[in-house]
N, C-alpha and C positions, 0 to 999 in steps of 0.2 A: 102720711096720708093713708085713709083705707080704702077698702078694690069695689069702691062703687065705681059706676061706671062716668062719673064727672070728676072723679080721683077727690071726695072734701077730704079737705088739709087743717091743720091748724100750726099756727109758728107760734102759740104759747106754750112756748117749749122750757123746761131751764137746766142748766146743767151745771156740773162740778168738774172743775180739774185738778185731778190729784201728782203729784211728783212720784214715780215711780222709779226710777234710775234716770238723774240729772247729767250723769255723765255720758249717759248711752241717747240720751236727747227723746227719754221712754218716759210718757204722758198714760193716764186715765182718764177719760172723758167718762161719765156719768151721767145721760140725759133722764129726768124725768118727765114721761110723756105728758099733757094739757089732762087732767084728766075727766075735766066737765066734754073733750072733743070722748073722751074713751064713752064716755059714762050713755054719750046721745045717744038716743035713738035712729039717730040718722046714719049712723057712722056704721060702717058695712067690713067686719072682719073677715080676714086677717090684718091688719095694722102695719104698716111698715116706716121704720125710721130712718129718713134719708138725708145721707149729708149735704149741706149748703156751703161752698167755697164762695166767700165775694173777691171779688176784683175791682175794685174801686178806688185807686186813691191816686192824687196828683200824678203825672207822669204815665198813668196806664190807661188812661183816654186821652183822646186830643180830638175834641170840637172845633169846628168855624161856620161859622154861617157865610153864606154868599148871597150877596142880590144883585138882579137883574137891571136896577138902575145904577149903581156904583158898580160894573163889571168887570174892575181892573183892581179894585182897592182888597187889602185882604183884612179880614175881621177875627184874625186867629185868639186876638187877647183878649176882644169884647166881653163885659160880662155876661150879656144877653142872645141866647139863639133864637132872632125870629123866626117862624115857620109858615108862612101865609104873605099876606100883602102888610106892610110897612105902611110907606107914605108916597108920596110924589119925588120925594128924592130917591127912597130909594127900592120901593116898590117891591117886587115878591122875593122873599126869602125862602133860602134851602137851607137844611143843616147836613153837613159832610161829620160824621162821627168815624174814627177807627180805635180797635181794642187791641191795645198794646200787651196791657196786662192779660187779657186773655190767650192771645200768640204767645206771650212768653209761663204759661202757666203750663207747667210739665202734666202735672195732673191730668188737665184737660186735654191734652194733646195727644197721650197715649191712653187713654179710654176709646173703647171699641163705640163707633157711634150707636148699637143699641143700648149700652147702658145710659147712655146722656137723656134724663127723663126732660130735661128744658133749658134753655139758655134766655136769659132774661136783662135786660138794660133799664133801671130804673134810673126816670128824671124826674125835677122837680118844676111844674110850672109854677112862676110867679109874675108872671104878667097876660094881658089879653083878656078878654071878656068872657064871661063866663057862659057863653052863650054857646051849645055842642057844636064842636070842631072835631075830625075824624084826622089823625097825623096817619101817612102810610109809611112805612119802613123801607126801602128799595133797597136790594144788591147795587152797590156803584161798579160798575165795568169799566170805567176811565182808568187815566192815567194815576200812575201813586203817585202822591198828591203830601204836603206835609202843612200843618198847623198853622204857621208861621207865614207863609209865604200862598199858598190857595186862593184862589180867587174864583169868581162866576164864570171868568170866560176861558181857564186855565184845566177849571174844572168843568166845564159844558157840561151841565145836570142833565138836560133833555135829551144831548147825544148820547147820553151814556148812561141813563136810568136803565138797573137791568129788573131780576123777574119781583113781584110783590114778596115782600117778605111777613109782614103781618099788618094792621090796623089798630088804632086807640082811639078812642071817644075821650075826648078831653074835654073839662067844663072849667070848674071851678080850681082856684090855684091849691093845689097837692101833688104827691105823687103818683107818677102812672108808670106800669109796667108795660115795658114795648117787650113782647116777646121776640125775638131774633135767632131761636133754635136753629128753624134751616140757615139761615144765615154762616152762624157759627160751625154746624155741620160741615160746610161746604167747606168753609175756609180749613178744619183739619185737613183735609187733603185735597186744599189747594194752597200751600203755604201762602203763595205771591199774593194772595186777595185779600189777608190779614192787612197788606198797608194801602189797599183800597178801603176797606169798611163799608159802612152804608149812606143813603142819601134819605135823609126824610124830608117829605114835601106835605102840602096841607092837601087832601084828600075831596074837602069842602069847600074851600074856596082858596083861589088864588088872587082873587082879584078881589075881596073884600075886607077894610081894615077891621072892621068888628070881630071877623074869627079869626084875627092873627094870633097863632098862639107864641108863647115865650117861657122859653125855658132857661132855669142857671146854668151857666156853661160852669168847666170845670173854671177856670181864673174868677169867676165869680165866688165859685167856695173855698178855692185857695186862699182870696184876699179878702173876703167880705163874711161870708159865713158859710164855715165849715159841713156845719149842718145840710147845705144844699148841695154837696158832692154828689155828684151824677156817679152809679155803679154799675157793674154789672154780679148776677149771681147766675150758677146753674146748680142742677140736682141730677144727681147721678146715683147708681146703684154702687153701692161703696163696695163691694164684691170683686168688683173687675180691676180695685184699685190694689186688690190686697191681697196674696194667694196665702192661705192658713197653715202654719206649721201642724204635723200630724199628730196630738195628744199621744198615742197609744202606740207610735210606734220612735223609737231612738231616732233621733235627731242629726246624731253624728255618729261618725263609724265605731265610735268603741265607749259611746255610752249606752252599752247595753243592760248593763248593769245600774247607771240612775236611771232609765227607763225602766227597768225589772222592781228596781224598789220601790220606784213609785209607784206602780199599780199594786203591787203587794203591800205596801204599808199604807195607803192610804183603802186599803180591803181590808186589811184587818183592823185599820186604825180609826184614824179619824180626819186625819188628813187636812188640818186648819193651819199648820204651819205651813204650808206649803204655797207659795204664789200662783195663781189662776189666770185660765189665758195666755196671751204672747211676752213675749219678751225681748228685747234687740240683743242680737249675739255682738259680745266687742271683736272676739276672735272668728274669723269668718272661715277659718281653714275645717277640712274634713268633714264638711259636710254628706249626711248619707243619703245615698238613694241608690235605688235598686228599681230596675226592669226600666229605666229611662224617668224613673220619677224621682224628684227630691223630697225630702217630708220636712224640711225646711220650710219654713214661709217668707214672701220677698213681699216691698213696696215696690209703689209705682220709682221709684229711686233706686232702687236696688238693693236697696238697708236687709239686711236676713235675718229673721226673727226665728226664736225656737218657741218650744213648748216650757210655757213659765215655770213649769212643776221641774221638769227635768233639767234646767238650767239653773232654777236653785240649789238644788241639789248639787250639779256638781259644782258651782259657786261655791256653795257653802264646804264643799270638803276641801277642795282644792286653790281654790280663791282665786277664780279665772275660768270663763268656757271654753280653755283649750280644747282640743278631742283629746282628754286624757283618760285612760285604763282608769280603774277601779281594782284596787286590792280586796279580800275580805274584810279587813277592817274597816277600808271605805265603806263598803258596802251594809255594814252594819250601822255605820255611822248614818246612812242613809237612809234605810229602814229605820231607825230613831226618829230622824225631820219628816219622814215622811207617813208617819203613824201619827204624830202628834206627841211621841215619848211616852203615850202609854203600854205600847208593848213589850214583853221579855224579850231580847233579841238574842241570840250564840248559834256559832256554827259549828255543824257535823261534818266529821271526818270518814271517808269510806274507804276500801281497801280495794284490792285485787279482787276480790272476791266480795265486794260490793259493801253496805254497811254492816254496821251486827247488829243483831236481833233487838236489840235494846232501840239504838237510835233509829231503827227504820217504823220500832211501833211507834214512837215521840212522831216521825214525817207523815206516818199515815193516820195518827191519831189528831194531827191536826189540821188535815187535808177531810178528814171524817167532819170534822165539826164547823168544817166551811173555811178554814183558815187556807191562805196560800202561801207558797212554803219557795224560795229562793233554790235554783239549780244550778252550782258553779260546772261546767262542764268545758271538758276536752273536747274538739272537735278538726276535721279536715277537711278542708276545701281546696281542691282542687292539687293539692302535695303539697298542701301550706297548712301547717296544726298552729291553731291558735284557744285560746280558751275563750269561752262564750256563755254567758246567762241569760238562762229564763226561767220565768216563772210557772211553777209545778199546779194547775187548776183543780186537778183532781184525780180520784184513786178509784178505782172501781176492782174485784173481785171479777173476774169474767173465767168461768171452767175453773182452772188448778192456776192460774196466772193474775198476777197482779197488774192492769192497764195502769197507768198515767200519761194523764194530757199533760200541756206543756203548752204557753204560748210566748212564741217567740218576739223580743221584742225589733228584732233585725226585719222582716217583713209584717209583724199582723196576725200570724197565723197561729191557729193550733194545732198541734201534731200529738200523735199518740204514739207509747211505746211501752213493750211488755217484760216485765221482771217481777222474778221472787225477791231480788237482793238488791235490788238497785243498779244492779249491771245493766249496762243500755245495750240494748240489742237493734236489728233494726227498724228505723222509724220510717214506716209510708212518706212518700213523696216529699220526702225530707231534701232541703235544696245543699246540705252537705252531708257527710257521715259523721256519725257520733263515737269517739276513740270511749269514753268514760264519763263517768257521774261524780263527778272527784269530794264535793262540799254542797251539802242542804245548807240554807241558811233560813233559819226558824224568826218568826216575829208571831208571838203571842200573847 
């Protein structure tokens, strides 16, 4: 839809779905947008593309109609929902609907009620005159009530119609969308009123046969035709379904190192080998986060997704998303997939005394011409030395002192710090200390 203020929509939409990892149950959907709705003049950007879940099939509605002159009789199986006046037998019809499949739809159910842009029940009329009839929606506040067994006097429509829920102009036999949003709202939190549902009555007339309207109940398209299956759809901000793993920053506690390769070889590279987007983790262990955050990404299910780029990677080296370390071999191996295999890769060795003159012009000669340059480093946190990489951004000459930034892939951040030799000294608000600079690793 775009952000005019009547929200125009269009549902010629089409899409592809691609098999991305069969075993991890990891899909690509590919929508492309109507593009005669793009192209109007009417259409009011920014554009937004919003998901449609239906709920619609045998078992996740249950219709019955009730009338006022059979008051005992129940009509759970009938094919037909009158809604208006009938005949002399059996005189003004209600229809009692509940959404089984919506109550039971996880999705909808932990969505924050502002993301729910609408909740909707579409039916099909096939009988009653074409003549405008208005059907109203009511909340039923009665008794829970079940399909099979419901009746007009079991159900007392009049004692228990509760507040308007919306209105439909019915004419001609097609489908009509009964909006039921508040409806639906309510019942998320109020679970018990899922096996209430709603009561729709005729708006126009109650007492005249000409605007009876008639609708397929569900056993009507179960055993007659399919095609007139009564549904429900809603549209929601797909956002609130789905918390994003963080591209740019490690994933897991000690892939610091495919995080580090990734942004350096896919910098100095080209970066098409690499998978784009999320990815579903098999192994859910070690997950990172730092200061109460996770850089994980979750479903509304609970499924944990990483960052595609960095999950291939270590996939590809180790043949599994444990949280497993990285050697320097790995790590070469990674800067390869994740350049594209067009760069020279080898690493440097440095000393007590930091690198020698030779390999520090090679790190700073290719940090000069924009390239980023791999930092194996010693570090302590907290009386715990562990080793840890990031990526070297840049080199600057500042007075008698060589500056290099650094951005970590464990928080996000850049940090700087000062050397002639590569000896690491200390770094600003650095969240541990730095023992050493142990191995540059070059991709050029």
């Amino acid at each position: 839809h775009d952000s005019s203020e009547g929200r125009r929509f269009s549902m010629q939409n089409r899409y592809s779905l691609e098999t991305v990892d069969e075993a991890a149950g990891l899909y690509r959907i590919q929508v492309t947008a109507d593009e005669e709705f793009l192209r109007a003049e009417e259409t009011v950007f920014p554009v937004e593309l919003t998901l449609l879940l239906p709920c619609g099939v045998p078992g996740t509605i249950e219709d019955a109609p009730v009338y006022t002159g059979v008051p005992n009789y129940n009509f759970g199986a009938w094919h037909y929902n009158c809604i208006g006046y009938v005949d002399s037998t059996y005189q003004a019809g209600s229809l009692m609907i509940r959404f089984l499949g919506l109550s039971n739809n996880r999705a909808f159910n932990t969505l924050p009620d502002s993301a729910i842009d609408s909740v909707t029940y579409h039916a099909r009329k096939c009988g009653g005159s074409y003549s405008a009839a208005t059907v109203g929606a009511y909340r039923y506040n009665g008794p829970v009530w079940f399909e099979n067994t419901v009746t007009y006097n079991s159900a007392a429509p009049s004692a228990y119609k509760g507040s308007l829920v919306s209105s439909t102009v019915m004419t001609s036999d097609a489908w009509y969308d009964i909006d039921i949003t508040a409806a639906a709202v309510f019942w998320k939190s109020h679970e018990a009123d899922y096996q209430r549902g709603l009561l729709l009555e005729n708006l126009t007339s109650m007492t005249d046969p000409s605007l009876n309207r008639v609708l397929a109940s569900v056993d009507y398209a179960a055993s007659v035709d399919s095609s007139f299956m009564p549904y429900v759809t809603f549209l929601f901000d797909i956002d609130f379904l789905f918390s994003y793993p963080d591209p740019d920053i490690q994933n897991k506690d000690n892939w610091c190192w495919a995080a580090a390769a990734k942004m350096a070889g896919v910098h100095n590279g080209n970066g098409d080998a690499l998978e784009e987007g999320v990815s579903r983790l098999l192994e859910t262990g070690g997950v990172h986060s730092w200061g109460g955050v996770s850089f994980c990404g979750e479903d509304w299910e609970g499924n944990l997704y990483a960052d595609a780029g960095q999950r291939h990677i270590v996939m590809a080296v180790h043949g599994t998303d444990y949280d497993l370390v990285g050697t320097n071999d790995h790590i070469e191996s990674a800067l390869r997939l994740a350049s594209g295999g067009i760069c020279n890769v080898g690493t440097l060795e440095s000393s007590s005394s930091g690198f020698s003159s030779f390999d520090l012009n090679r790190i700073n000669g290719d940090l000069a011409s924009g390239k980023w340059v791999l930092a194996v480093m010693s570090m302590n946190y907290e009386n715990d030395p562990f080793s840890h990489v990031v990526v070297i951004t840049g080199h600057q000459i500042t007075g008698t002192q060589s500056k290099y930034d650094f951005w970590d892939p464990w928080d996000g951040l850049v940090y700087s710090f000062y050397s002639d030799t590569g000896v690491v000294g200390n770094v600003d608000g650095y969240w541990c200390s730095v023992i050493s600079w142990d191995y540059a690793i070059y991709c050029d």
